[in-house]
C-alpha positions as CSV (number, residue, x, y, z in Angstrom):
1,X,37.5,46.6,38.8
2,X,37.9,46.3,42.3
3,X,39.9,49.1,42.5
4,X,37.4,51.3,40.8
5,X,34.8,50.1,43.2
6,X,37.2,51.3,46.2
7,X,37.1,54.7,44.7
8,X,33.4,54.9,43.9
9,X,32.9,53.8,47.5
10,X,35.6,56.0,48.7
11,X,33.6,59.1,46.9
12,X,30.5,57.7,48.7
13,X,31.8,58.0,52.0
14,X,33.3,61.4,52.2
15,X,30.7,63.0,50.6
16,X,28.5,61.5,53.8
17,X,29.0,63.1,57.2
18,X,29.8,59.7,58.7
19,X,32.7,57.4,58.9
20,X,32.4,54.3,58.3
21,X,34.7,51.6,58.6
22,X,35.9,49.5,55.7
23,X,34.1,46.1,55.1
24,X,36.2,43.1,56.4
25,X,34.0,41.2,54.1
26,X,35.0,43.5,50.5
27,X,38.9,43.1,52.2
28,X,38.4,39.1,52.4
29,X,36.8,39.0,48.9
30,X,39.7,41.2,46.9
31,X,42.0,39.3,48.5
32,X,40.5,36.0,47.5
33,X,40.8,37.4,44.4
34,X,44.4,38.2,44.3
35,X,45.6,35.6,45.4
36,X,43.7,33.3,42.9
37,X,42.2,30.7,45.3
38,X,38.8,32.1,45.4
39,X,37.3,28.7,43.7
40,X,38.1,27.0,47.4
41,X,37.7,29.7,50.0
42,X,34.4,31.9,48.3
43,X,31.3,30.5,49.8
44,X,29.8,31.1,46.1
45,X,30.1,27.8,43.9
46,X,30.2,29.8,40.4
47,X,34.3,29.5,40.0
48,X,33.3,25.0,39.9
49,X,30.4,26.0,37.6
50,X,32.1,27.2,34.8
51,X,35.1,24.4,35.6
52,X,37.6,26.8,36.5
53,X,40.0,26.2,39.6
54,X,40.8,30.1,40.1
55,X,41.0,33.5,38.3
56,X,43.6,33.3,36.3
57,X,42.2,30.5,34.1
58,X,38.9,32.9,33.3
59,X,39.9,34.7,30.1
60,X,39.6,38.6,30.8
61,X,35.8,40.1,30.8
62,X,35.4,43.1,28.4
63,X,35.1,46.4,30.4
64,X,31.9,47.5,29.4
65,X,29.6,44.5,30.7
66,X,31.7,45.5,34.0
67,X,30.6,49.4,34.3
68,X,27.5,49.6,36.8
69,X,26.5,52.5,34.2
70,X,25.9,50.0,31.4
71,X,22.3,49.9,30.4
72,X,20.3,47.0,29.9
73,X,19.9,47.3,26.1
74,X,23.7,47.5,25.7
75,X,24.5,44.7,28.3
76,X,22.1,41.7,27.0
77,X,24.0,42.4,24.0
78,X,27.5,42.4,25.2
79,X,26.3,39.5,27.2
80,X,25.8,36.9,23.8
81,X,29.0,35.9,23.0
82,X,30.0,35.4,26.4
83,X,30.7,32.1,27.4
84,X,29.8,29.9,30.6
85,X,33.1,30.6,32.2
86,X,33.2,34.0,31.2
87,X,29.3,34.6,32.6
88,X,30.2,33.3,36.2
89,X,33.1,35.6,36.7
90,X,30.7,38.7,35.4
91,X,28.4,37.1,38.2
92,X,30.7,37.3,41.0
93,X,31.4,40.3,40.3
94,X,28.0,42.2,40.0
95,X,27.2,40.4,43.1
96,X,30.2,42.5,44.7
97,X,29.1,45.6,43.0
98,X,25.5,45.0,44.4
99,X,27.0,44.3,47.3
100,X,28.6,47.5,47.7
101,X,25.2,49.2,47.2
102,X,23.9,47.3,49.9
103,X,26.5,47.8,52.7
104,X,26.7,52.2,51.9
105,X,22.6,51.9,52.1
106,X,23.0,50.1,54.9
107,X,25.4,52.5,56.9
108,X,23.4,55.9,55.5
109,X,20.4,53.7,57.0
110,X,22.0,52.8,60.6
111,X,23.4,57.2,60.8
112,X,20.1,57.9,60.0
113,X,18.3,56.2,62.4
114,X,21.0,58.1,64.7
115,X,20.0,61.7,63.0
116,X,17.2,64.5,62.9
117,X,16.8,67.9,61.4
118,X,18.6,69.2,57.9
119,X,21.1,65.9,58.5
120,X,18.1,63.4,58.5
121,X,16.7,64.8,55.7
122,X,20.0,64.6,53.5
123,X,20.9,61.3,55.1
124,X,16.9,60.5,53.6
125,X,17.9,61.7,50.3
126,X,20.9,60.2,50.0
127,X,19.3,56.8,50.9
128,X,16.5,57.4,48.2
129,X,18.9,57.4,45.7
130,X,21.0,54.7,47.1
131,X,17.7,52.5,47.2
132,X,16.8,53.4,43.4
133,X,20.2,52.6,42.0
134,X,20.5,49.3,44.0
135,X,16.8,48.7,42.0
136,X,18.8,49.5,38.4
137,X,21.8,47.2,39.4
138,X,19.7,44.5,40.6
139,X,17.7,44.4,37.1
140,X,21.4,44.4,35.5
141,X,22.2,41.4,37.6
142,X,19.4,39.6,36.7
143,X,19.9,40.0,33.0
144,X,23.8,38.3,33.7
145,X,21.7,35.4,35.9
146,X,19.8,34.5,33.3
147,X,22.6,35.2,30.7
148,X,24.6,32.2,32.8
149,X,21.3,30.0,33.1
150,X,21.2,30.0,29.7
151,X,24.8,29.1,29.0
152,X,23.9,26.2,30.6
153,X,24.6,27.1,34.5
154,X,24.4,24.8,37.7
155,X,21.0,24.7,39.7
156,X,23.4,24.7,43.1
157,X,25.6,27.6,41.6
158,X,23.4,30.1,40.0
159,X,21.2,29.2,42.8
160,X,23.5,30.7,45.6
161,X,23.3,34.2,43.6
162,X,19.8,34.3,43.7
163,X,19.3,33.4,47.0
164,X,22.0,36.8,47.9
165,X,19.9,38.9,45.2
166,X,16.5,38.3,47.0
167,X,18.2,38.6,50.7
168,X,19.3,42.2,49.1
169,X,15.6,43.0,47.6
170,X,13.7,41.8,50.8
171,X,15.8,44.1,53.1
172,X,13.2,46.3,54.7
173,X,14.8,49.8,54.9
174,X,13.1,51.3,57.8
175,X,12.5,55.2,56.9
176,X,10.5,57.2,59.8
177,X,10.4,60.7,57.5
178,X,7.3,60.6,55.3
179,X,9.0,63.3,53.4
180,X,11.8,60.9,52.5
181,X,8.9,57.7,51.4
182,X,7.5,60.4,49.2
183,X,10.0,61.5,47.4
184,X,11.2,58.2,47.2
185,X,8.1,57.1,45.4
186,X,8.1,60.4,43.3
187,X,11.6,59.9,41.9
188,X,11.0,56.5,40.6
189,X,7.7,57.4,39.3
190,X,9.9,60.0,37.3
191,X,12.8,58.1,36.5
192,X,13.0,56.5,32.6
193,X,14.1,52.9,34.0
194,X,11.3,53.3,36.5
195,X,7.5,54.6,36.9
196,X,7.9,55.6,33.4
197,X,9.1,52.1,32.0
198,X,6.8,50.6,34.1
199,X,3.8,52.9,32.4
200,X,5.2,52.0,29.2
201,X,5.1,48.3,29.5
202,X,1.9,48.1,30.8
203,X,0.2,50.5,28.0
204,X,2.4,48.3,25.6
205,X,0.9,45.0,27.0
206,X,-2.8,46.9,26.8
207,X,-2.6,47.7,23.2
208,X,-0.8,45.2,22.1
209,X,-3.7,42.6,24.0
210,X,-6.3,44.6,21.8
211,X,-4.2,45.1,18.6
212,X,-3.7,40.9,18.9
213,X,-7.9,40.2,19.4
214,X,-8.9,42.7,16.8
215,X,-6.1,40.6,14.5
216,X,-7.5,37.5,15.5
217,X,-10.6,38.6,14.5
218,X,-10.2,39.9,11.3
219,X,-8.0,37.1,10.6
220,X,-10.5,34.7,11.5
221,X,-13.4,36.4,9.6
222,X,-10.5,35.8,5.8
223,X,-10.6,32.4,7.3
224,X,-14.1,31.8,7.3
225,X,-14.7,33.5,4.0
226,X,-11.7,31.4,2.3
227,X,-12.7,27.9,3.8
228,X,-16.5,28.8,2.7
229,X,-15.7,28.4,-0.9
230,X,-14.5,24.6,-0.1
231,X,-17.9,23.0,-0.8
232,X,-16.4,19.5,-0.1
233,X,-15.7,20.9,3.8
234,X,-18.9,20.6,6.0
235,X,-20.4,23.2,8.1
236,X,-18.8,21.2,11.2
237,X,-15.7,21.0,9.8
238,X,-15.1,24.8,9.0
239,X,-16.6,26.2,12.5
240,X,-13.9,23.8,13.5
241,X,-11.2,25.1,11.7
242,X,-11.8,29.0,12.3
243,X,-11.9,28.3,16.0
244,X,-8.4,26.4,15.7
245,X,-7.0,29.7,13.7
246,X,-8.6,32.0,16.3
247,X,-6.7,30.9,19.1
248,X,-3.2,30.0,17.4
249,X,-3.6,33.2,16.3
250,X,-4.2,34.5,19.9
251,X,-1.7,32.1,21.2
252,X,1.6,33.3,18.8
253,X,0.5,36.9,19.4
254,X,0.7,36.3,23.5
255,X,3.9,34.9,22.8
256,X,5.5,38.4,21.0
257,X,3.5,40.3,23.7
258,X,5.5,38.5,26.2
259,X,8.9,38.8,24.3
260,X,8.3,42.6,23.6
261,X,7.2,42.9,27.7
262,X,10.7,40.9,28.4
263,X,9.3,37.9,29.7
264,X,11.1,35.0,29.1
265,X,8.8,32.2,28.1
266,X,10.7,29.1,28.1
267,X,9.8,28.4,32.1
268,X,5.9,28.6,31.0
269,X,6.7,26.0,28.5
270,X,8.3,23.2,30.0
271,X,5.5,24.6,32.7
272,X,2.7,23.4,30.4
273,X,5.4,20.7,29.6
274,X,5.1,19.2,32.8
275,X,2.0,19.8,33.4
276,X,0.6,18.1,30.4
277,X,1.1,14.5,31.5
278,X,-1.1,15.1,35.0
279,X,-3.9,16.8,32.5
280,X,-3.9,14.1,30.1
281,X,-4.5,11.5,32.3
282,X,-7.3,13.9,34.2
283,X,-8.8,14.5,31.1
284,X,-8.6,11.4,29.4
285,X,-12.8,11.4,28.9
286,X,-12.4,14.3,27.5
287,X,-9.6,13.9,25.2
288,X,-11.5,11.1,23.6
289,X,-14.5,13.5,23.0
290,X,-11.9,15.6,21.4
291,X,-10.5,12.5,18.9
292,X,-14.1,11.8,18.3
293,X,-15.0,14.9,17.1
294,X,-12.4,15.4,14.8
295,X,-13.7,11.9,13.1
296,X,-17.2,13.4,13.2
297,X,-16.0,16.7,11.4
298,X,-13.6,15.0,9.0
299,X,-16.1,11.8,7.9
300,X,-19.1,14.2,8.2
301,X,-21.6,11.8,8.7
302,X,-24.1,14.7,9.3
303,X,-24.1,18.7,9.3
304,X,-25.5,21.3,10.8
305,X,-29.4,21.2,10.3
306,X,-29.6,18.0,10.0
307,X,-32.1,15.7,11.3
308,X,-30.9,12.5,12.9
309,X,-31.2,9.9,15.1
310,X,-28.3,8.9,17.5
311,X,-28.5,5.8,19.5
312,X,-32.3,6.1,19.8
313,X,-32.0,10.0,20.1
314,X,-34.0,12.2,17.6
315,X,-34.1,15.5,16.9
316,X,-31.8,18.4,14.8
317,X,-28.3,19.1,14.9
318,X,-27.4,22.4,16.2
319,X,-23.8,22.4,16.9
320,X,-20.9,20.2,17.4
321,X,-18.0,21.0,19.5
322,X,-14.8,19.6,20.5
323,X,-16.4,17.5,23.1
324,X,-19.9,17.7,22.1
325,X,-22.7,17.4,19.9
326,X,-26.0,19.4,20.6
327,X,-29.2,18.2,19.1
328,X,-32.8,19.6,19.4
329,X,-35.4,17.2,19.6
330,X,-39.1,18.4,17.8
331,X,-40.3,19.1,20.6
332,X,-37.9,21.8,21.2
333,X,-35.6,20.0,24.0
334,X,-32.0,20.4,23.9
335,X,-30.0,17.1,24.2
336,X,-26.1,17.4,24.7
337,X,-24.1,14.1,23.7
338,X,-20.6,13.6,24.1
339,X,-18.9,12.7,21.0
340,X,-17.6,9.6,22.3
341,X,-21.1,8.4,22.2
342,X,-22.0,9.8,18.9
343,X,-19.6,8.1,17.5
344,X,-19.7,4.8,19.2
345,X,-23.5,4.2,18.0
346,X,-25.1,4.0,15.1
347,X,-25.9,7.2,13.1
348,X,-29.1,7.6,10.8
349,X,-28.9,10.7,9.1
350,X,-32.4,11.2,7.8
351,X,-32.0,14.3,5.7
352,X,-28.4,13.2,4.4
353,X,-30.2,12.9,0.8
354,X,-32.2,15.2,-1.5
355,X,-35.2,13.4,-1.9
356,X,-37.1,11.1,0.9
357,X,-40.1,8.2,-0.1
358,X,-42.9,8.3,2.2
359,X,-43.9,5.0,3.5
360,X,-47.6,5.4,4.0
361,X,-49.2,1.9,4.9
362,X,-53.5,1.7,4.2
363,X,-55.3,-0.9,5.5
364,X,-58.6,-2.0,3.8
365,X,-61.5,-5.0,4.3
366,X,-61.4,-8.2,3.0
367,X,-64.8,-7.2,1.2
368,X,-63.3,-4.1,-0.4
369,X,-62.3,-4.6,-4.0
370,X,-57.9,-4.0,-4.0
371,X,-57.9,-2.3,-7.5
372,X,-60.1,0.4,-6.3
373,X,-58.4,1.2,-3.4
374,X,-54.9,1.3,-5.4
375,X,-57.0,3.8,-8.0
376,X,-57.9,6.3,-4.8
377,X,-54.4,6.3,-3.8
378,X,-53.0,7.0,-7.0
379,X,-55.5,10.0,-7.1
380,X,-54.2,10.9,-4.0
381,X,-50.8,11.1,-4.1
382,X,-50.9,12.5,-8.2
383,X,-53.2,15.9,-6.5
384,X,-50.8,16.9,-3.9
385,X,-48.5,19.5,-4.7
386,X,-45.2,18.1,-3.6
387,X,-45.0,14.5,-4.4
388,X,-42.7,14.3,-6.9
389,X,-43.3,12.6,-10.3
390,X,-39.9,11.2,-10.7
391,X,-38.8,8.6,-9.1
392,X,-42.6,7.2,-9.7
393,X,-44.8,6.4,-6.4
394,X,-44.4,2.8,-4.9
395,X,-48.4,1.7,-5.1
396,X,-48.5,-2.2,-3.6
397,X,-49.8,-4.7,-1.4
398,X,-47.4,-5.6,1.0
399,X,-49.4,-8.0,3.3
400,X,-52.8,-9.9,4.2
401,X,-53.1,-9.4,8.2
402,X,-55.5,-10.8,10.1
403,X,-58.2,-7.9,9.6
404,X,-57.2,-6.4,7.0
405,X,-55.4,-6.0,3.6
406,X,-52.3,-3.6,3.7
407,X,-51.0,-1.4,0.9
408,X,-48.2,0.4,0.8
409,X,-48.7,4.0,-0.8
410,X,-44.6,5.2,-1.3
411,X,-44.4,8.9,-3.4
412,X,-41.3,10.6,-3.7
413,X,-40.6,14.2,-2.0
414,X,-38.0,16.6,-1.3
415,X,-36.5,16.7,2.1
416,X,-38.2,19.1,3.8
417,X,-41.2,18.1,2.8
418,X,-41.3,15.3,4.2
419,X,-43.5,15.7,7.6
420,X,-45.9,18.1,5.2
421,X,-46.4,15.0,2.7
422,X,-46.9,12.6,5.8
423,X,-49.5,14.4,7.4
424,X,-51.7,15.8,4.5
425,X,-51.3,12.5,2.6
426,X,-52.6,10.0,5.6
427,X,-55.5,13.1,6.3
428,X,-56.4,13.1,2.6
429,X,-56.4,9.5,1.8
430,X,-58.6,8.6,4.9
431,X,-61.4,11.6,3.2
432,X,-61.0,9.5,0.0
433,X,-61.7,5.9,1.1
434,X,-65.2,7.1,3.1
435,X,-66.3,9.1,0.0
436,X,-65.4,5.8,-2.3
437,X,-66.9,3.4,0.4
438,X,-63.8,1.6,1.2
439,X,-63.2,0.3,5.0
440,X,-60.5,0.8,6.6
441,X,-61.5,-2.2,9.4
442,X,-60.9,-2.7,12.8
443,X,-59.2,-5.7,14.6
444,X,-61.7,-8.6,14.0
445,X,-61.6,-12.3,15.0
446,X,-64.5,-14.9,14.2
447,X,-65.6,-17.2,17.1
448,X,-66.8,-20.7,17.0
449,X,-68.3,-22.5,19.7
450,X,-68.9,-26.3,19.5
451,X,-70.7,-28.7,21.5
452,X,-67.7,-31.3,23.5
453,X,-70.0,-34.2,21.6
454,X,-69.8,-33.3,18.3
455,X,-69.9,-30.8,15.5
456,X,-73.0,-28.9,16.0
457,X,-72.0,-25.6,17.0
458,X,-74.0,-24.4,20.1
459,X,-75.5,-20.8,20.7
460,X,-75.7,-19.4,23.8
461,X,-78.8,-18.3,23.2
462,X,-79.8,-22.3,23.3
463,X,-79.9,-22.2,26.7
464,X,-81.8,-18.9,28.2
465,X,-80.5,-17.1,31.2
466,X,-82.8,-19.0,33.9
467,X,-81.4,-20.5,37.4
468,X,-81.5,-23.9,36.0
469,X,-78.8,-23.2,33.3
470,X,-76.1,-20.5,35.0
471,X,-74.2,-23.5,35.3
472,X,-74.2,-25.3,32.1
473,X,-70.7,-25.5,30.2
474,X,-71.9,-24.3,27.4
475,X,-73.4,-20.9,28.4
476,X,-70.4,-20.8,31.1
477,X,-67.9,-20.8,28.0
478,X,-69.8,-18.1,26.0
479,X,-69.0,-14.1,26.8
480,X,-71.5,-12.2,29.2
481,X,-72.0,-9.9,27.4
482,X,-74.5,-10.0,23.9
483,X,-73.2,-7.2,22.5
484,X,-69.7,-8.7,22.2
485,X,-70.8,-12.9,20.9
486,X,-72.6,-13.3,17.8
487,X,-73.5,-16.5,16.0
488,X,-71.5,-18.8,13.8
489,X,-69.8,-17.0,10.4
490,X,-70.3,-13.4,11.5
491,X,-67.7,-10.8,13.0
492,X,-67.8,-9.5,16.4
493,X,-65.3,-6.6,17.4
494,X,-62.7,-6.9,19.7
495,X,-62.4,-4.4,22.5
């Protein structure tokens, strides 16, 4: 190999008007290698890496993955069964081969520099091309780096090489013909390993982005359509679901699109690998919105279009994320609640049934007769339209309060007709009790005023208004006001 890099280099120099001197450095490294103690005196650490102590204990490397005329394709393949040993002595020596690129660049550059006229311009040209094949050798010594890194290589030694590849790609080749940028730029805008690979991949990555969302798509509309036959699944629950399909699919499809584009994945994941114990601890809140919401969707203690209360918040459920459930109140007033607090408090679900009893409670006068009253509700609730015969109405009296008597009128309705029964019901049964001449009373309390020295009750109106008798107890205890006292055993209103 090192002998065919002396001729290549050879060729290289006498087709160039210059002469350039031999390379101590190339001298140093073949005789390193010949003499077999390369492992102490190269400053590269590769020959420790693979565990070797010199050249001759490195099996021999097949010819091919050693021809700077190998393409890509063909090396990553000749590059598999090669092992850790084997892959450190391939990259010693494609970092002489780059090496050699570098230093006839570098010498074309430096005569250049020293040129002008019809020899600048070759000198130019010749330097193009030396630039673009140091571009195709450096992308072949990456793919033997990585090879090696994945064999298991040394940080420290594969390292070194790296840090020699990116001194070689950061060398700024200083060109003053803008003839020779040009055409430069226009042969690796032509070249197949170059503008035109680079076109390639990025229409590639283009349609392969929309080919994977239109997949994800139409994958996630079979999904909806499959998981919409499961009655037993809730609305929650299969929003849920086609979300999580949507973007594994999108997720698996980036992955191919980054394998076809060559990326190598593995650093993003033990990126997100490391990564993943700072964000769980940032987003420990919401992580346990996240757990919560699964409970939610899996118990399914309401759906969609339901109306609940939630820790003293009312209103309809619109949506439930990951992290949060969305409720409109009747008033039209959009609430967001973390799931966390969903389900930490206590959950009525008022439409979780078919059918709903209307608690309607009547009160009526002592003086009115009970049975009558019961026989005008009756009426009622048998004329409306969407009580429900079965279950039967609940018809009772539940309690004697201090003004009044209470009855509880209880029909049966559908869900959602709930409010409509409630309101018509109360509006209809008040009509009734005026037209059948039963009260429905006000707060009342009956006063007694008694004299401190015995048991006739005294009147106010015992002792008229007159300067003498402002000051009497009697007329002192007893209201201002007439309108508002009346005399023993009848009512007076309370304001």
């Amino acid at each position: 190999m090192r002998a065919y890099l002396s001729v290549v280099l050879a060729l290289a120099l006498a087709a160039s008007p210059l002469t350039l001197a031999p390379s101590p450095t190339i001298a140093t490294e073949e005789a390193l290698v010949d003499s077999g103690a390369e492992a102490h005196a190269r400053p590269l650490s590769a020959a420790s890496d693979a565990g070797v102590a010199g050249r001759d204990e490195v099996p021999p490397l097949p010819p091919e993955v050693l021809h700077p005329e190998i393409s890509l394709e063909e090396l990553e393949m000749r590059l598999v069964p090669l092992t850790r040993t084997e892959l450190a002595a391939l990259a010693r020596e494609w970092l002489l081969i780059v090496k050699a690129n570098a230093e006839e660049a570098m010498n074309v550059q430096i005569a250049l520099a020293q040129s002008d006229g019809a020899a600048a311009e070759r000198l130019g040209e010749r330097l193009s091309r030396l630039m673009d094949e140091r571009r195709i050798l450096i992308d072949k010594f990456n793919v033997v780096l990585n090879g090696w890194e994945k064999k298991g290589a040394r940080e420290d030694a594969i390292g070194e090489f790296r840090t020699y590849r990116d001194a070689v790609i950061g060398g700024v080749i200083r060109v003053s013909n803008i003839k020779i940028m040009l055409s430069g730029l226009t042969a690796w805008l032509a070249a197949e390993d170059g503008g035109i690979a680079f076109a390639k991949k990025i229409a590639i990555a283009i349609l392969a982005l929309y080919g994977l969302i239109l997949a994800a798509k139409i994958i996630r509309a079979f999904v909806r359509r499959r998981i919409g036959r499961v009655r037993e699944a809730s609305k929650l629950l299969r929003a849920f679901l086609v979300g999580v399909v949507y973007w594994v699919v999108l997720f698996i499809g980036l992955m191919l699109v980054l394998a076809m584009l060559g990326v190598d994945s593995t650093a993003l994941f033990a990126l997100f690998g490391g990564a993943s114990v700072i964000i769980g601890l940032a987003l420990q809140d919401t992580l346990g919105n996240f757990a919560n919401g699964l409970m939610i969707m899996v118990n399914r203690p309401f759906d969609e279009g339901d109306y609940v209360d939630i820790g003293g918040t009312t209103g309809t459920v619109r949506s439930v994320s990951i992290v949060a459930t969305t409720v409109t109140t009747p008033d039209n007033r959009g609430i967001v609640i973390p799931n966390k607090q969903v389900w930490g408090n206590v959950i009525t679900n008022f439409t979780a049934n078919e059918t709903r009893r209307v608690d309607l409670v009547f009160s009526i006068g002592y003086d009115d007769d009970i049975p009558d009253a019961i026989q005008v509700l009756k009426h009622a609730v048998a004329a409306h339209p969407l009580t429900l015969e079965n279950p039967a109405p609940t018809i009772a009296v539940v309690s004697l309060a201090e003004s009044s008597v209470d009855i509880l009128c209880g029909p049966w309705v559908k869900t959602g007709d709930y409010l409509t029964v409630y309101r018509e019901l109360t509006s209809d049964v008040k009509a009734r009790f005026d037209a059948a001449g039963i009260t429905i009373p006000y707060p009342q309390r009956e006063l007694h005023l008694h004299a401190a020295s015995g048991d006739v009750p005294v009147r106010p109106s015992d002792f008229p208004a007159t300067a003498e008798n402002a000051n009497h107890p009697a007329r002192a205890a007893a209201p201002v006001s007439n309108d508002a006292t009346s005399a023993e055993g009848e009512y007076g209103h309370e304001s």
